[in-house]
C-alpha positions in Angstrom: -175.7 35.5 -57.3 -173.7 38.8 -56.5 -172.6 36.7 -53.1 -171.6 33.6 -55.2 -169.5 36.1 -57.5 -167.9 37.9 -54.6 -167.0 34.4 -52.9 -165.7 33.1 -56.4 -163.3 36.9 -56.4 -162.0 36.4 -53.2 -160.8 32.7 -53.9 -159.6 33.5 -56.7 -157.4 36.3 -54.8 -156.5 34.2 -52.7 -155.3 31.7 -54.3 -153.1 33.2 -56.9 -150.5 34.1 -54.0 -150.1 30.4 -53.4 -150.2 29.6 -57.2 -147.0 31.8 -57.5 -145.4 30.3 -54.5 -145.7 26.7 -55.5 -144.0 27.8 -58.8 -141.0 29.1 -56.9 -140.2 26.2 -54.8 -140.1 24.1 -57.8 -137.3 26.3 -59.4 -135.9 26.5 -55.3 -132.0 25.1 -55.5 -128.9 25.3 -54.1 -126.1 27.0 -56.2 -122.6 28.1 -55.6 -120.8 31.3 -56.1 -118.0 30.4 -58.7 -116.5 33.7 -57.9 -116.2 36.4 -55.6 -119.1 38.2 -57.0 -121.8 41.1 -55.7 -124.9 40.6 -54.6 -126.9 43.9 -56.6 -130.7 45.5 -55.2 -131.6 44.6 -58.3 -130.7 42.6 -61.6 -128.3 45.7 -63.2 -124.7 46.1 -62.7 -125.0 49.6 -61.3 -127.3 48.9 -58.8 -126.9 49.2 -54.5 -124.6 46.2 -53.8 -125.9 44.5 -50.4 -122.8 41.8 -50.4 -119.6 40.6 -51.7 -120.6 37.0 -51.7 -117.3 35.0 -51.8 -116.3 32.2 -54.2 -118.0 29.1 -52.9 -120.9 30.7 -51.4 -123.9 28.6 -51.4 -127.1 30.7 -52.2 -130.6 29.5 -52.4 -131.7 30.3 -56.5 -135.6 31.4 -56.6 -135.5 32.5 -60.2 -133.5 33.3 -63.2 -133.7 35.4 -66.0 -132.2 37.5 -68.5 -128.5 36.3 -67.0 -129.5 37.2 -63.6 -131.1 35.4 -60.8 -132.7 36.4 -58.0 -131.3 34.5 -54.5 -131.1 34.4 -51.1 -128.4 34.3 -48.9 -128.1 34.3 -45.3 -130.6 36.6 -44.3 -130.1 38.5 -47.7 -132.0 38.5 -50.8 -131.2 40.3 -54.2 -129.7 39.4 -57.6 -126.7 37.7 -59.3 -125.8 37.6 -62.8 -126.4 34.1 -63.5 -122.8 33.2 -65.3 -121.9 33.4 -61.7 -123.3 30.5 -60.4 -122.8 27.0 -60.7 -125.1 23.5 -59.7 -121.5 22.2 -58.6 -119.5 22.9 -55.5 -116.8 25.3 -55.9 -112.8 24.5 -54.6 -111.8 27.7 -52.7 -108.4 28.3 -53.0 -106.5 29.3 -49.7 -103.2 31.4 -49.5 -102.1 34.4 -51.2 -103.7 36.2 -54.2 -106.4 38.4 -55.3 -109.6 38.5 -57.5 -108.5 39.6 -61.1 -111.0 41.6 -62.9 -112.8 38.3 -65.0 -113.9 37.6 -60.8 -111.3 34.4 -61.0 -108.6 34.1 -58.0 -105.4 34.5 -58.9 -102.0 33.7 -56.9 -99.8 36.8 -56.0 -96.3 37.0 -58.3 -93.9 34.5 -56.3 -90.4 34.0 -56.4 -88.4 30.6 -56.6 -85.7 29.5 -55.0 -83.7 28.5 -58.5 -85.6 30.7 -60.5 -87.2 28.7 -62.8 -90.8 29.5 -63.3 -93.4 27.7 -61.1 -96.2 25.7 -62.8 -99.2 28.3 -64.0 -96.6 31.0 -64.2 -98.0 33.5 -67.4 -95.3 36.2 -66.9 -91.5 37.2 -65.2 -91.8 40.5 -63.7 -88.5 43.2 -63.7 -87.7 42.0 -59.9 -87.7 38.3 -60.9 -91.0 37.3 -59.4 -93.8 35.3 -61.6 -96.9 36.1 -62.2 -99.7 34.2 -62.4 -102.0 36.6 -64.4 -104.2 35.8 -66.7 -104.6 38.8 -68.7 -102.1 41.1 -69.8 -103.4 44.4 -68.8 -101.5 45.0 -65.2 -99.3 42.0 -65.0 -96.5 42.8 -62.7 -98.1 46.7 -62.3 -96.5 46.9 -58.7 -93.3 43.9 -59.7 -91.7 46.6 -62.2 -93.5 45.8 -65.1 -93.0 42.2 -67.2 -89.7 41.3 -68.3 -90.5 38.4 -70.1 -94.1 36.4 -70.8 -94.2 32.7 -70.4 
């Protein structure tokens, strides 16, 4: 009997590993990074950041919870908040710009040639560029400040 119960305890070890594993593959997908967003030690923003995964990343999604999911990437695994990611492929935008602080690219302030404002343009900073912001806190910080919003 006590070698019947000891073979049933080990199983039963055993087997919950694989239990858990199956679960995770069924909840295994591909997402993409929506923005240039970091990959955290663990699921808080003030945890170690392993990587700045770029917008359009593909990451591998084990599990999610509690806005966070836990993913792998490249030979990296650790967590991103979950509002982050999307099912669909990402358009990356090439050129000139920057990451404003909502994680969305943004175009640098251009200028035109006749100086009307170019399609998307939020703002005409003092030295008659256009921003492209899309808050107001900092538009034009390094253009002379706004002269006029659009």
């Amino acid at each position: 009997m006590r070698a019947l119960l000891r073979l049933l305890a080990v199983i039963s070890i055993a087997i919950s590993p694989l239990s858990a594993q199956a679960r995770l593959s069924t909840q295994d997908t591909l997402a993409y990074a929506t923005a240039s967003v970091r990959l955290r030690e663990r699921p808080t923003t003030s945890s170690r950041a392993l990587a700045l995964l770029r917008q359009g990343t593909t990451v591998r999604i084990y599990q999610c919870s509690d806005g966070w999911c836990n993913v792998g990437v490249y030979k990296l695994a650790g967590f991103v908040g979950e509002k982050f990611l999307s099912a669909e492929a990402q358009t990356v935008v090439e050129g000139r710009g920057y990451i404003n602080s909502q994680g969305n690219w943004v175009p640098s302030p251009t200028r035109t040639a006749n100086g009307q404002a170019p399609a998307g343009a939020s703002a005409r900073c003092r030295d008659g560029t256009f921003s492209f912001s899309q808050s107001r806190r900092g538009t034009c910080s390094h253009h002379g400040g706004v002269a006029e919003w659009l």
